[in-house]
BALOBA-1460 file (C-alpha; in Angstrom, 3 decimals):
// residues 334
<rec num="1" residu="x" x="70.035" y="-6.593" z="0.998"/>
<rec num="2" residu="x" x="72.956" y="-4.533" z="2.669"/>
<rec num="3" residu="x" x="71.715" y="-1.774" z="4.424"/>
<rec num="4" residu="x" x="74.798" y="0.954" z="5.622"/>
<rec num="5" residu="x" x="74.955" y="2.018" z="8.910"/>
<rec num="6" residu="x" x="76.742" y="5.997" z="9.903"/>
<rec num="7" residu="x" x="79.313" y="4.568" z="13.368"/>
<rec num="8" residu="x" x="79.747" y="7.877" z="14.205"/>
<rec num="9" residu="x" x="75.725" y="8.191" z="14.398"/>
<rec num="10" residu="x" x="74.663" y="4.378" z="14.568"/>
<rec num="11" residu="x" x="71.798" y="4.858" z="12.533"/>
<rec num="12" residu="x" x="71.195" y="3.575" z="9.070"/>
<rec num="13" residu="x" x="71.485" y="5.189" z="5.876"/>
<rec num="14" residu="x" x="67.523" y="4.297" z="5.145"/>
<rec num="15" residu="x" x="66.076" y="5.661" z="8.569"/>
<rec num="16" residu="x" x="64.311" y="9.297" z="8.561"/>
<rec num="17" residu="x" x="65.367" y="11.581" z="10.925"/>
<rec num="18" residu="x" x="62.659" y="12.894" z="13.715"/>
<rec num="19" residu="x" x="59.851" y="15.141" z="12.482"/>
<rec num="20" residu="x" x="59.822" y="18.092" z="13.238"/>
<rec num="21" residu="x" x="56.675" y="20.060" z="15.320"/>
<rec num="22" residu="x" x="54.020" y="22.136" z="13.974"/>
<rec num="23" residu="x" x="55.245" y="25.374" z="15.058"/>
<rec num="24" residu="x" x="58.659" y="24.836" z="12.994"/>
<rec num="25" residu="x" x="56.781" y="23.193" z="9.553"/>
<rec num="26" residu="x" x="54.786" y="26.592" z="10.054"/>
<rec num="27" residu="x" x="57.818" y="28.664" z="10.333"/>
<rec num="28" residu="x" x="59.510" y="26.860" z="7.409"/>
<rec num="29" residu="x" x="56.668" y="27.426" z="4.975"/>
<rec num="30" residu="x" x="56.225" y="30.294" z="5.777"/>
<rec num="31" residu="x" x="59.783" y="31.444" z="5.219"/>
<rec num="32" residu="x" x="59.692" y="29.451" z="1.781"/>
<rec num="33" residu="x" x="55.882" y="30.883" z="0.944"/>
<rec num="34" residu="x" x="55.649" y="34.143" z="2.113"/>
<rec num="35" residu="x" x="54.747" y="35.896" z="-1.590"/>
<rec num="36" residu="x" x="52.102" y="33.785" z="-1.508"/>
<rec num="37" residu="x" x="50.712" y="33.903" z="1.252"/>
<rec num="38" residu="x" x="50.959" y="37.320" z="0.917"/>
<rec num="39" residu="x" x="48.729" y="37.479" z="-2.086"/>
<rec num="40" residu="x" x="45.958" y="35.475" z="-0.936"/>
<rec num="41" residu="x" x="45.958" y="36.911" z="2.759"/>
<rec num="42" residu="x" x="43.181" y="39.822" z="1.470"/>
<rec num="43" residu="x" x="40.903" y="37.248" z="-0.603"/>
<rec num="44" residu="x" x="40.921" y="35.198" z="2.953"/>
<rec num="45" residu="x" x="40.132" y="38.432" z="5.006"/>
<rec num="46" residu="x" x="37.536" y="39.300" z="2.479"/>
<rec num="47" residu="x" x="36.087" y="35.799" z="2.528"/>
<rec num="48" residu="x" x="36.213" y="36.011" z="6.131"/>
<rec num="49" residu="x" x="34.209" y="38.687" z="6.651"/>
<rec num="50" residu="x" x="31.642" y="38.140" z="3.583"/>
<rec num="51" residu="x" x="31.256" y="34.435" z="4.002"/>
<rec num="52" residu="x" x="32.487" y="33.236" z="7.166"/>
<rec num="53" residu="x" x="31.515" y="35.552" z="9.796"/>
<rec num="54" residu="x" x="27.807" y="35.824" z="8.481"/>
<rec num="55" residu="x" x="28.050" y="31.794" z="8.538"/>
<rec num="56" residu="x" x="28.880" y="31.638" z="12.132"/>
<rec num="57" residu="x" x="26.669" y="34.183" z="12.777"/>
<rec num="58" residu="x" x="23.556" y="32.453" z="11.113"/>
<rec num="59" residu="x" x="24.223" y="29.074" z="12.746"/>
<rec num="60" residu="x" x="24.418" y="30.726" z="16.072"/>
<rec num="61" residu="x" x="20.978" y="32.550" z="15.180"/>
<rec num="62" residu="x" x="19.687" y="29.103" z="14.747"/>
<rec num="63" residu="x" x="20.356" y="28.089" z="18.237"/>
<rec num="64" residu="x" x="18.154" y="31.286" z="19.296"/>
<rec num="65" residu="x" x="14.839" y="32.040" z="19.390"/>
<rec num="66" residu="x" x="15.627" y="35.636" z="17.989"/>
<rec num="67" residu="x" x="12.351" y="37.596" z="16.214"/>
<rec num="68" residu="x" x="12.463" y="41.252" z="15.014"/>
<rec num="69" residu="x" x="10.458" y="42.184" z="18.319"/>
<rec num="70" residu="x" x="13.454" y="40.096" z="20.559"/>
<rec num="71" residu="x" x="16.850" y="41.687" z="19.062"/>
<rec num="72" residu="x" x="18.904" y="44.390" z="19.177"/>
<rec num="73" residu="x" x="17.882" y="47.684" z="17.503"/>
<rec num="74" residu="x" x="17.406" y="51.660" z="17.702"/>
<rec num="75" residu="x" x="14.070" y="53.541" z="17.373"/>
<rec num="76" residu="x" x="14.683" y="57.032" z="17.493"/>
<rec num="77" residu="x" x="17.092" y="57.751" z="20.543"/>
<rec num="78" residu="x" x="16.437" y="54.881" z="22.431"/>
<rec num="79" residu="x" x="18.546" y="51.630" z="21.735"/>
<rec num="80" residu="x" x="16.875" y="48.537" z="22.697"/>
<rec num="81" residu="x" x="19.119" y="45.895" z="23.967"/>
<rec num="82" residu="x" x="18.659" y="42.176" z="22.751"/>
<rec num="83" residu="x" x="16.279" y="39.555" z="24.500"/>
<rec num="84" residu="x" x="16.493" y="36.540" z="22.611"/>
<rec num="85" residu="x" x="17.792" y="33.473" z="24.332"/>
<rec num="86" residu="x" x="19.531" y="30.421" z="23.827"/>
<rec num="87" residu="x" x="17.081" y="27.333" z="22.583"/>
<rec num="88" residu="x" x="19.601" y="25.127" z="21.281"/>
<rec num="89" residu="x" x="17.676" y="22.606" z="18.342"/>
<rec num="90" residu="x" x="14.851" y="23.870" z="19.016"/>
<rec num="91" residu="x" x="14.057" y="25.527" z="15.814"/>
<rec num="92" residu="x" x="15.520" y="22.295" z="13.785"/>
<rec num="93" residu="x" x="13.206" y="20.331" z="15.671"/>
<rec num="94" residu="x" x="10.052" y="22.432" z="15.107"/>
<rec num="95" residu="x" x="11.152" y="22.645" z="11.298"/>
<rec num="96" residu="x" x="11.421" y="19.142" z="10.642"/>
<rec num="97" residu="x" x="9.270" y="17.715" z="13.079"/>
<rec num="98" residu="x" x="6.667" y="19.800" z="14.212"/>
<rec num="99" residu="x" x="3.217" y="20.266" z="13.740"/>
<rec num="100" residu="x" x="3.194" y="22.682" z="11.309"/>
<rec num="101" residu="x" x="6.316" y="21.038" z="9.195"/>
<rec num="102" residu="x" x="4.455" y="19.813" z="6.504"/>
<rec num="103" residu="x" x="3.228" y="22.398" z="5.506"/>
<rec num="104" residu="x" x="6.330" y="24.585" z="6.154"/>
<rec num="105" residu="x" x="8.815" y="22.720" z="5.099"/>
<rec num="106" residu="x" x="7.818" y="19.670" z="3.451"/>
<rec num="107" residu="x" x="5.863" y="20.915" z="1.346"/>
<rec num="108" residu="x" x="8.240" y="23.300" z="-0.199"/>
<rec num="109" residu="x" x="11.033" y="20.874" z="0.119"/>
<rec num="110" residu="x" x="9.509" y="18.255" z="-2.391"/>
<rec num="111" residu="x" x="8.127" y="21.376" z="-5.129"/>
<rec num="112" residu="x" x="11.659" y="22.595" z="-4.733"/>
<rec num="113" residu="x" x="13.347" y="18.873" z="-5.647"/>
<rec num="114" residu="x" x="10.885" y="18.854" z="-8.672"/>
<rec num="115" residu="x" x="11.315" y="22.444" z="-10.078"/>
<rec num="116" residu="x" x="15.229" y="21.564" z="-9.292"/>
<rec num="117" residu="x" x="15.321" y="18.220" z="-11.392"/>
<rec num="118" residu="x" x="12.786" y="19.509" z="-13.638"/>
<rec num="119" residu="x" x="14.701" y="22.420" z="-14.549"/>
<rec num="120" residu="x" x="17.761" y="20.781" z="-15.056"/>
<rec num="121" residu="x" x="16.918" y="18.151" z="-16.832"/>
<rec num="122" residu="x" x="15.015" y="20.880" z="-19.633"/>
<rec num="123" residu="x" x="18.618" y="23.500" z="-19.009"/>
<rec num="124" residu="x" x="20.581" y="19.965" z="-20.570"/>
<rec num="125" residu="x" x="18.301" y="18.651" z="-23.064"/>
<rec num="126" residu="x" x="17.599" y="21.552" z="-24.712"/>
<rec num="127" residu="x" x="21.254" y="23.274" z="-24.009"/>
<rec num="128" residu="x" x="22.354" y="19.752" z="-25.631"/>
<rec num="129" residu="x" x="19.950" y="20.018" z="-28.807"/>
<rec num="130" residu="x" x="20.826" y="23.387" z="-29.175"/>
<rec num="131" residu="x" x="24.530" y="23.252" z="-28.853"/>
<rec num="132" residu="x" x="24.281" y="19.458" z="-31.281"/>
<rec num="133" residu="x" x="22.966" y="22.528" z="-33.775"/>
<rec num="134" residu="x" x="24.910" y="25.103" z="-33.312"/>
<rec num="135" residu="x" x="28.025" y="22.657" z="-34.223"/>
<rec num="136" residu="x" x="27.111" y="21.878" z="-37.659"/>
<rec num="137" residu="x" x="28.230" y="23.967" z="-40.319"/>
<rec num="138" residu="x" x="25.081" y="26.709" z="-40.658"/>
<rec num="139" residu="x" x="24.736" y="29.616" z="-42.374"/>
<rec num="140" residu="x" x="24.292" y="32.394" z="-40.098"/>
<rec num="141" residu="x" x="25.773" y="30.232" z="-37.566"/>
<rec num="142" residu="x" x="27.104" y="33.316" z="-35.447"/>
<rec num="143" residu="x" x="24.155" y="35.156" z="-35.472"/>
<rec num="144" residu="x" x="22.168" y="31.958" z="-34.339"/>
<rec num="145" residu="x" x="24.908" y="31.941" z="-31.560"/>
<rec num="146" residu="x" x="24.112" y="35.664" z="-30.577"/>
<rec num="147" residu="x" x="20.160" y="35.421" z="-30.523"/>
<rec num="148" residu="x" x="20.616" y="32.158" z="-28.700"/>
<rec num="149" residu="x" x="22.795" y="33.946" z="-25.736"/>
<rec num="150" residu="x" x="20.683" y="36.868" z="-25.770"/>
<rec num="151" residu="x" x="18.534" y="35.109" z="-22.677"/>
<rec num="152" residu="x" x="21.540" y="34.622" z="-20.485"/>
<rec num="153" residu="x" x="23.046" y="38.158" z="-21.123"/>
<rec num="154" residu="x" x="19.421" y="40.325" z="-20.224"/>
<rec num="155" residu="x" x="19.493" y="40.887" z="-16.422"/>
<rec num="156" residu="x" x="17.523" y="38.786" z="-14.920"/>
<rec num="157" residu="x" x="14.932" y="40.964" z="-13.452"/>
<rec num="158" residu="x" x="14.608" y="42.589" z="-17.226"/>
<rec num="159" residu="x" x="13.445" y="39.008" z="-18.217"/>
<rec num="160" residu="x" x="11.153" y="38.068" z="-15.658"/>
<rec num="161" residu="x" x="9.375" y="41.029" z="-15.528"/>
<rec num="162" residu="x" x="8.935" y="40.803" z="-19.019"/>
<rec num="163" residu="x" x="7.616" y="37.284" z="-18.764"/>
<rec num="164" residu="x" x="5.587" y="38.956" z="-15.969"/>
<rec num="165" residu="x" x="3.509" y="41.079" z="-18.401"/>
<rec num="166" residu="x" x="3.540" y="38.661" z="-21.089"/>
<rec num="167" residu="x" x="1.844" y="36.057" z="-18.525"/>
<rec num="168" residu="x" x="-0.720" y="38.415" z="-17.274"/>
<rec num="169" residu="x" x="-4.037" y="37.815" z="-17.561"/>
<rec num="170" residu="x" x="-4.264" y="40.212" z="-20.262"/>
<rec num="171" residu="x" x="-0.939" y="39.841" z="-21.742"/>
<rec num="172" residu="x" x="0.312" y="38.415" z="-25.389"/>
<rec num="173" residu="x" x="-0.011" y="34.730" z="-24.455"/>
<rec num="174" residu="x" x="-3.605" y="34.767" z="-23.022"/>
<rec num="175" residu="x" x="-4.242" y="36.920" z="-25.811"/>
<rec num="176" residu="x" x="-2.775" y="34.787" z="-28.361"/>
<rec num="177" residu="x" x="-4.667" y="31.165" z="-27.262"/>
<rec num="178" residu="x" x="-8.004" y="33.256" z="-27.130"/>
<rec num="179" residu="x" x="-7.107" y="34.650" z="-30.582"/>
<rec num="180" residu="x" x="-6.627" y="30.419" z="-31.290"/>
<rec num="181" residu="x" x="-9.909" y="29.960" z="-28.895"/>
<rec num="182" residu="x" x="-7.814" y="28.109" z="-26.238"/>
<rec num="183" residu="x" x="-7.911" y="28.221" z="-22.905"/>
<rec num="184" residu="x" x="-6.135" y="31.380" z="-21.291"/>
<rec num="185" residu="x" x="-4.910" y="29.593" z="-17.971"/>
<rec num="186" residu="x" x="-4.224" y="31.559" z="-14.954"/>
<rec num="187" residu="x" x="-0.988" y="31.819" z="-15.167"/>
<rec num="188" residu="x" x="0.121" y="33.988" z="-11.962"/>
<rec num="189" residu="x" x="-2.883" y="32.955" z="-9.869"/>
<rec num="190" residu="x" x="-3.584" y="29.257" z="-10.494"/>
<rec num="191" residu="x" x="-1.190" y="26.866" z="-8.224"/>
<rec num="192" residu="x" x="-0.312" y="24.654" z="-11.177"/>
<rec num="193" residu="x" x="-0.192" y="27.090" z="-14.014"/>
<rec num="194" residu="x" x="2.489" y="29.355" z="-11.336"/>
<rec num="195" residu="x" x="4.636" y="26.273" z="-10.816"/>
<rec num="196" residu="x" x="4.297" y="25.768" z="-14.610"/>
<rec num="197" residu="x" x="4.739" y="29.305" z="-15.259"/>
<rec num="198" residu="x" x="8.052" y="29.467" z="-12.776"/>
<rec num="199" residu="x" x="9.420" y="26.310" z="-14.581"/>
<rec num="200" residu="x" x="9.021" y="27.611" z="-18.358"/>
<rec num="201" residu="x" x="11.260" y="31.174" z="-16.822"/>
<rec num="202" residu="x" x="13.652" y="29.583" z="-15.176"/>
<rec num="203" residu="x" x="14.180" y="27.176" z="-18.626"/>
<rec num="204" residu="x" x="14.405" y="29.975" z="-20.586"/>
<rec num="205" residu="x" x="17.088" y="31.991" z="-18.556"/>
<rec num="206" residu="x" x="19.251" y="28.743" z="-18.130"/>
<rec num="207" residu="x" x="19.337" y="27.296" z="-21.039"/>
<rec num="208" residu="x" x="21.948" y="29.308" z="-22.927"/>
<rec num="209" residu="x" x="24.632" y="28.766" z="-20.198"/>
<rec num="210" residu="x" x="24.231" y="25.075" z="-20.842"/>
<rec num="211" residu="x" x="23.920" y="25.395" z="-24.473"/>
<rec num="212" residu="x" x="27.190" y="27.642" z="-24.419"/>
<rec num="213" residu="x" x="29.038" y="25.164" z="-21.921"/>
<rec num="214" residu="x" x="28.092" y="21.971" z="-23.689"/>
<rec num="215" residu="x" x="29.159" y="23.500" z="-27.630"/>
<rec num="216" residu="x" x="32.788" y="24.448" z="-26.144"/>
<rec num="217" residu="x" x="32.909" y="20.324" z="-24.586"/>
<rec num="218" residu="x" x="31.764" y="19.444" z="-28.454"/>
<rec num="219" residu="x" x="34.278" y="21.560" z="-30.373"/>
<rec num="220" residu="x" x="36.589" y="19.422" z="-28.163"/>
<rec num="221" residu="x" x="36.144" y="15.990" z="-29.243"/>
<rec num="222" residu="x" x="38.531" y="15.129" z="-31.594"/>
<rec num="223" residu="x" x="36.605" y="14.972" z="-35.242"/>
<rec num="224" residu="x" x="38.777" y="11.811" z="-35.996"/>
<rec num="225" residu="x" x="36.946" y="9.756" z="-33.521"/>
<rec num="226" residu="x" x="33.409" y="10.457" z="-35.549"/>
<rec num="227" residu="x" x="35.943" y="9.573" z="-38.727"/>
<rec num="228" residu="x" x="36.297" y="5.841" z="-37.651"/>
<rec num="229" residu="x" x="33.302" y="5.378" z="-36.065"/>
<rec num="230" residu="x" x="31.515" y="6.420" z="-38.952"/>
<rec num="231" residu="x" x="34.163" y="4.295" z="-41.365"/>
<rec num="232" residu="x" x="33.189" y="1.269" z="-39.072"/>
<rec num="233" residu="x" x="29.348" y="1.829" z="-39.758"/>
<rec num="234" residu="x" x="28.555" y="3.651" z="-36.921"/>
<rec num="235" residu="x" x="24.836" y="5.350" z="-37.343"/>
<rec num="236" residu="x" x="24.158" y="8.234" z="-36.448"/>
<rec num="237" residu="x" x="22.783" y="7.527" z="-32.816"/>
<rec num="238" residu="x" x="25.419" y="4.993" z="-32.269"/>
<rec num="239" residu="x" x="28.205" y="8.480" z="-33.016"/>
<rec num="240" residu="x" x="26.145" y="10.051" z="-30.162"/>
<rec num="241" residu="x" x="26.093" y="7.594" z="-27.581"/>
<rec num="242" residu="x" x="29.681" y="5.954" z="-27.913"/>
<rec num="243" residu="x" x="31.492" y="9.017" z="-28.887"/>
<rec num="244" residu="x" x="29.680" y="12.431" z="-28.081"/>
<rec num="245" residu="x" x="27.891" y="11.693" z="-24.811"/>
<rec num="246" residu="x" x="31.596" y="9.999" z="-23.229"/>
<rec num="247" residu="x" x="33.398" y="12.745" z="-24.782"/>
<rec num="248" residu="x" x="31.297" y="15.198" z="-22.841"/>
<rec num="249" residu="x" x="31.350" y="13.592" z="-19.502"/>
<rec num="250" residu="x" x="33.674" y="15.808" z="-17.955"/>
<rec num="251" residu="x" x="31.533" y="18.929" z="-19.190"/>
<rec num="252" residu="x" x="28.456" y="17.489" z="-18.626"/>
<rec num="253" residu="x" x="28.837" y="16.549" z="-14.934"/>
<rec num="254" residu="x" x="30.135" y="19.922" z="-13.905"/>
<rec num="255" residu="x" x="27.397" y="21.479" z="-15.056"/>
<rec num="256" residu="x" x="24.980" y="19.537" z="-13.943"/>
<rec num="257" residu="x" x="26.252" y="20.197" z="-10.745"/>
<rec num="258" residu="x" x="26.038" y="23.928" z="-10.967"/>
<rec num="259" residu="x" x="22.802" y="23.856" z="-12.531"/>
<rec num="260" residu="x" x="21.240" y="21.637" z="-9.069"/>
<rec num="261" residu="x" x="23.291" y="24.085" z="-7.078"/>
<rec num="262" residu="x" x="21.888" y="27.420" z="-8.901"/>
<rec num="263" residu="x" x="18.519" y="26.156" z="-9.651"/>
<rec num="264" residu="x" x="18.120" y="25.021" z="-5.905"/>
<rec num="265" residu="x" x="18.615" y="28.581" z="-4.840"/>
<rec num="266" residu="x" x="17.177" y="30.309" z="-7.512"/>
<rec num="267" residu="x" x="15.565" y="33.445" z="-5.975"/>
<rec num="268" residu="x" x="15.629" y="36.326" z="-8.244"/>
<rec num="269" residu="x" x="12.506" y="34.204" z="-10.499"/>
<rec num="270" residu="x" x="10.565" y="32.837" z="-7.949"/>
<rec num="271" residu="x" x="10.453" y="36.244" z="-5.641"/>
<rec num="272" residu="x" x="10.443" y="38.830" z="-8.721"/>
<rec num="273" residu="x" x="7.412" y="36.641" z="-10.492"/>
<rec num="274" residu="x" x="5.233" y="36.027" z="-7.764"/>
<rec num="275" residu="x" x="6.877" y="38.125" z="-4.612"/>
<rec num="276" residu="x" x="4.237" y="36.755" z="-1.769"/>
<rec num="277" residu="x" x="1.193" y="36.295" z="-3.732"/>
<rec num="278" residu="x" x="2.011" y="32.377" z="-4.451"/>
<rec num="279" residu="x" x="2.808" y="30.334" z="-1.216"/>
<rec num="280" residu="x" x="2.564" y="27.263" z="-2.877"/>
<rec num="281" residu="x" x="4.923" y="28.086" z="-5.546"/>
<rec num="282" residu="x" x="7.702" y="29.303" z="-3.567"/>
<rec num="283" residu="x" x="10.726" y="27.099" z="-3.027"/>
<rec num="284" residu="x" x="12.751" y="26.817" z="-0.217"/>
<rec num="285" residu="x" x="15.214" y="29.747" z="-0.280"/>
<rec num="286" residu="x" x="12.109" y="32.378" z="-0.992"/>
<rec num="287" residu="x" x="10.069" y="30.197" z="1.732"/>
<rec num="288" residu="x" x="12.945" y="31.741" z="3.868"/>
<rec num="289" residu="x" x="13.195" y="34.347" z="2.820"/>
<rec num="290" residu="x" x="9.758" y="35.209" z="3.568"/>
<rec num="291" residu="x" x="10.206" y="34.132" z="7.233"/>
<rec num="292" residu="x" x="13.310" y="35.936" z="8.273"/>
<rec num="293" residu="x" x="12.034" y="39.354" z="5.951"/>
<rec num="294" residu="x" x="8.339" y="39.019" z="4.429"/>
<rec num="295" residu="x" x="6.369" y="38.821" z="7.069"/>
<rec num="296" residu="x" x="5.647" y="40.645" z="10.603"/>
<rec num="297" residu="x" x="7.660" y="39.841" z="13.511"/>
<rec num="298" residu="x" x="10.312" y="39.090" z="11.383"/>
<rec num="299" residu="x" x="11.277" y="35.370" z="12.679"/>
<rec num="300" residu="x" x="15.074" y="35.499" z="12.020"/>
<rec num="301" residu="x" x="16.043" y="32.098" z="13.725"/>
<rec num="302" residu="x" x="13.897" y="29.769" z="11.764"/>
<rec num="303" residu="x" x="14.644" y="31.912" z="8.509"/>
<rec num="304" residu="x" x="18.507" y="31.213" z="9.323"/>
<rec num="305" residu="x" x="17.706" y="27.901" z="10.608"/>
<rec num="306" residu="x" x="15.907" y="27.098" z="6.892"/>
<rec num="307" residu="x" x="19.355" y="28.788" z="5.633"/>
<rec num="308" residu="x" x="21.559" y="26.203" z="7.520"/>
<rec num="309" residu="x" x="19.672" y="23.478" z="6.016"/>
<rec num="310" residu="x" x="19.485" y="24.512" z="2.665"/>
<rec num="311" residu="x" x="23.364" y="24.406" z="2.949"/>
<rec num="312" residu="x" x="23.756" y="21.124" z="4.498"/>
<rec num="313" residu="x" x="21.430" y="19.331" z="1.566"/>
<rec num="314" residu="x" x="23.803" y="21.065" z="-1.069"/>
<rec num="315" residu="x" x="27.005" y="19.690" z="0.760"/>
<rec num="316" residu="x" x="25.013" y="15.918" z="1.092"/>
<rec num="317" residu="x" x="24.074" y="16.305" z="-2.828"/>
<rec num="318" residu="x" x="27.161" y="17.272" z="-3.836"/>
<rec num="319" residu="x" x="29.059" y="14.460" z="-1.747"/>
<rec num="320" residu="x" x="27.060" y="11.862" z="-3.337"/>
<rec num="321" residu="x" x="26.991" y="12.678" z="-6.520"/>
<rec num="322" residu="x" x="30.992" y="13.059" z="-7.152"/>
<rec num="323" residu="x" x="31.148" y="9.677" z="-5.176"/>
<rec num="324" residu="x" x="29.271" y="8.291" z="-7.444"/>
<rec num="325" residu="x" x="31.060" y="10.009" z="-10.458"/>
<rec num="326" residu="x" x="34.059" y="8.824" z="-9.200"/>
<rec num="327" residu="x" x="32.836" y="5.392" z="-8.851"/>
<rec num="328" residu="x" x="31.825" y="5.803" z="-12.134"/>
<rec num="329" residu="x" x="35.053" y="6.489" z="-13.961"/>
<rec num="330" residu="x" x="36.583" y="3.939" z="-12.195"/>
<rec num="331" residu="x" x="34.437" y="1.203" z="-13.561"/>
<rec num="332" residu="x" x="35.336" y="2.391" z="-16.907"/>
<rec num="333" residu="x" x="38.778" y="2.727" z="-16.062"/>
<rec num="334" residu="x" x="38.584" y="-0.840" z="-15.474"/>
């Protein structure tokens, strides 16, 4: 191989020249980008403030042993200065380990990983039977489509609260199974029947998002593929599994992942059904809630501290589970 050398230089024609520093790559893109960075400058002031700052803020709470008797506020004329003091992992420590953390913490973190996989698994099945419907040639197909989205369109307090009076102990559905001589359970006072109660909402509200999501990812799949699958004597769960489950992959596990990311901090059901009358019901984004605002003194730290944690589980989940979707492709790549 001949490699040329510059004599007036003495180095070779293949050799890079000395990067340059920070400051000047800086400089350079920023003399090359400036439009753009420009445009985005208010979204990352705006994010700043909205997302970031209250961030820091709340992890620094967390380090604090700050109450609603300890911190900063006005009453009347007189402005009370702050008192809370540094604790460092204190409030981690009592959260996870401490003598009250079963019942605190543990508790609500296990209901809230089974009304989370519970509720996603019913948003997918059903959004998948639903949108396997929908994608057949129907008459009234549109209007099927309309009453179908009608659940994800109501605000969501309009819904619950109408599940709220429906569920009542005098309401249509305890007066329906005593018309049928059933049993009328209890549904917003009975620990079981709530959790049930919470999980049959929270289906119905999230089930047309999926349905919605998954019949675009259908109406995708190229109809020739069912053509010589079905010429090759496919059946019709053998077109489902080789062709329409694969084909929706992509869909599939990004909304999965926002389901487990909404569903995990679902608030507006579990606060606007129950609000504080169902400990054992509440999941662990109301359960702090009801710390830093529901209760009197206000304990701000461990509400902010429950806040942090919430947050770091999400960022674990999601880790692992587009690890293992990569992983996953790649074996079928393979």
């Amino acid at each position: 191989m001949t490699v040329a050398i510059d004599r007036a230089t003495g180095k070779r024609s293949g050799d890079r020249g000395p990067r340059s520093g920070l400051g000047r790559r800086l400089k350079h893109s920023y003399q090359k980008h400036w439009y753009a960075y420009a445009m985005i400058a208010p979204v990352a002031v705006v994010l700043g403030v909205l997302v970031l700052y209250p961030l820091a803020y709340g992890l620094y709470l967390t380090l604090t042993d700050a109450t609603s008797l300890n911190t900063a506020r006005t009453i009347g004329v007189n402005e009370i200065e702050a008192t809370y003091k540094f604790i460092g992992f204190d409030n981690y420590a009592d959260i996870l380990w401490g003598e009250t953390a079963y019942d605190r913490f543990w508790s609500h973190f296990i209901w809230t990983i089974v009304w989370t996989a519970l509720c996603v698994a019913l948003h997918y099945s059903i959004g998948l039977g639903l949108a396997l419907l929908l994608n057949q040639k129907l008459r009234g197909r549109t209007f099927y489509r309309l009453i179908l989205i009608l659940p994800w369109a109501v605000p969501t307090f309009v819904t619950v609260f109408g599940w709220r009076f429906m569920l009542a102990d005098s309401g249509i559905i305890n007066s329906a199974l005593e018309t049928l001589h059933l049993p009328s359970p209890a549904w917003l006072e009975d620990t079981f029947w709530q959790r049930f109660a919470a999980i049959m909402v929270n289906t119905w509200c999230g089930v047309p998002f999926m349905m919605v999501s998954l019949l675009g990812g259908l109406q995708s799949i190229d109809s020739s593929l069912y053509e010589a699958a079905e010429m090759d004597g496919a059946s019709r769960w053998q077109q489902f599994r080789y062709v329409t489950l694969p084909g929706l992959r992509s869909v599939s596990s990004t909304v999965v992942l926002l389901g487990v990311i909404w569903t995990f901090n679902q608030f507006a059901i579990i606060f606007l059904l129950f609000g504080n009358t169902a400990p054992d019901a509440q999941i662990l984004v109301t359960w702090a809630y009801q710390l830093g605002f529901g209760q009197q003194p206000r304990d701000f730290a461990q509400s902010a501290a429950y806040g942090i944690l919430l947050l770091g589980i999400l960022i674990v989940f999601t880790s692992f589970y587009r690890r293992w979707l990569n992983r996953d492709e790649q074996q079928l790549a393979i």
